[in-house]
C-alpha positions, 0 to 999 in steps of 0.5 A: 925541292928544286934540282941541282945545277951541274955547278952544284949551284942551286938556283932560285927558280929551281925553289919557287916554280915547283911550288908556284906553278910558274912558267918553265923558263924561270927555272931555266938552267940558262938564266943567269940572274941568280947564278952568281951569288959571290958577285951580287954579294960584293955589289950589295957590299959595295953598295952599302960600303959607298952609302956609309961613307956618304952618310959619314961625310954628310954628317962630318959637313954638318958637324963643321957647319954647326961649329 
């Protein structure tokens, strides 16, 4: 298994590079990519959010335009 972060965050490079041979610089403590795993969660949220109310408002124009 992978180490531990100071931040007691877990990273993803600490998982597959153990078990995939991959370059040490994946499992580098620098990289931030994965770090911030609350904020990606609110973009991923945010992102869907905006979808649904796109598709919602498409469906609302086609319902207008079939009456």
């Amino acid at each position: 298994m992978g180490a531990w972060r100071l931040s007691g965050k877990r990273e993803f490079g600490d998982r597959v590079a153990p078990l995939r041979g991959l370059s040490a610089r994946f499992a580098a403590p620098d990289r931030q990519y994965f770090d911030d795993w609350d904020s990606m969660a609110l973009q991923i949220a945010s992102a869907f959010g905006a979808l649904q109310s796109r598709v919602l408002d498409m469906a609302q124009a086609a319902n207008r335009g079939s009456n």
